[in-house]
C-alpha positions as semicolon CSV with decimal commas, in nm:
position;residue;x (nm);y (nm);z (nm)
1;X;-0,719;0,670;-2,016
2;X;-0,539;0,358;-1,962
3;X;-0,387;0,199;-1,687
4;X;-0,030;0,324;-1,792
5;X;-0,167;0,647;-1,875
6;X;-0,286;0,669;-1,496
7;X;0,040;0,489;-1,358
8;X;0,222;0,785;-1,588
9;X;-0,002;1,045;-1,365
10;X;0,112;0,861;-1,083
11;X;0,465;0,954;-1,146
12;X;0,446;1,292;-1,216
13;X;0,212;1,398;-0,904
14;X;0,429;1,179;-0,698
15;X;0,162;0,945;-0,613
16;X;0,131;0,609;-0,558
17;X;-0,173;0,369;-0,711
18;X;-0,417;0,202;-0,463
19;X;-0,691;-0,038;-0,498
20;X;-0,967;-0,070;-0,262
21;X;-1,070;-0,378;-0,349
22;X;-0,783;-0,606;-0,155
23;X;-0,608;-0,294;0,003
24;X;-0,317;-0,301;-0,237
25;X;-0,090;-0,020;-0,258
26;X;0,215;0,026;-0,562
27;X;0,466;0,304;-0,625
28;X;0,425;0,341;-1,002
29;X;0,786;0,138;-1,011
30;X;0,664;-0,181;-0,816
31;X;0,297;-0,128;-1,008
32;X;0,494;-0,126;-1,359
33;X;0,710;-0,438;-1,279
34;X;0,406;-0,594;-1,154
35;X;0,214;-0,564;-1,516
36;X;0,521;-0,664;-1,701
37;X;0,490;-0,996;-1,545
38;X;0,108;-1,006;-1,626
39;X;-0,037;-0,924;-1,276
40;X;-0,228;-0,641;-1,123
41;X;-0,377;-0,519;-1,504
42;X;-0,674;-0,408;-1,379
43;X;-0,864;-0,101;-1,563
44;X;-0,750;0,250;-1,448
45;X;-1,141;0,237;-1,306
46;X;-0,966;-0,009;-1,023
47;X;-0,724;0,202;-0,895
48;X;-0,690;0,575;-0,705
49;X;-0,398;0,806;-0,661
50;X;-0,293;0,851;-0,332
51;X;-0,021;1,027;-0,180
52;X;0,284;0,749;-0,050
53;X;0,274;0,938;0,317
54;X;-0,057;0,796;0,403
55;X;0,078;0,410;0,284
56;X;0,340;0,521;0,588
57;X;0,115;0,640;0,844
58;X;-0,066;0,338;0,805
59;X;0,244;0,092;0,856
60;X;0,319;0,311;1,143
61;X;-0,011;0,279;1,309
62;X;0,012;-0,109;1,266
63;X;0,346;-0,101;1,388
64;X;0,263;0,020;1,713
65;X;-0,048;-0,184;1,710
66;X;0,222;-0,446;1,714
67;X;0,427;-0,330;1,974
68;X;0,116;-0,331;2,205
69;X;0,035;-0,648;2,113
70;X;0,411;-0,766;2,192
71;X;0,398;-0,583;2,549
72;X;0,066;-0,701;2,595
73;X;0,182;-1,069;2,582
74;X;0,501;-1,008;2,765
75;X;0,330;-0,852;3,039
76;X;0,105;-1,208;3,047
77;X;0,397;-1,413;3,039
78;X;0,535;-1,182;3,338
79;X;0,234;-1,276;3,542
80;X;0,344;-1,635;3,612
């Protein structure tokens, strides 16, 4: 299998392509125009299909991390 064979999988399961090694995520779109400029051609071994809703639930969770952070610091500032 190679790397476009997997990115082709990708596609038709409605997946995206992750890598655990730095955390990267790519729809097979943004993962294809990547490799056409020469980056991110790692060996199908490098990346795992996973489905795009978890990529969301994770902005989402560091979303409202940053909210709390934001509150957190206005509530400081408040103080004074």
């Amino acid at each position: 299998m190679t790397l476009q064979d997997l990115i082709d999988q990708a596609r038709r399961e409605g997946k995206w392509l992750w890598c655990h090694y730095q955390d990267l995520w790519f729809s097979p779109a943004q993962l294809e125009a990547e490799n056409a400029k020469g980056k991110f051609r790692w060996g199908p071994v490098n990346w795992k299909l996973r489905s795009p809703i978890e990529r969301l639930a994770e902005a989402e969770q560091k979303a409202g991390e940053a909210i709390e952070e934001r509150n957190r610091i206005a509530r400081e500032i408040l103080k004074r």
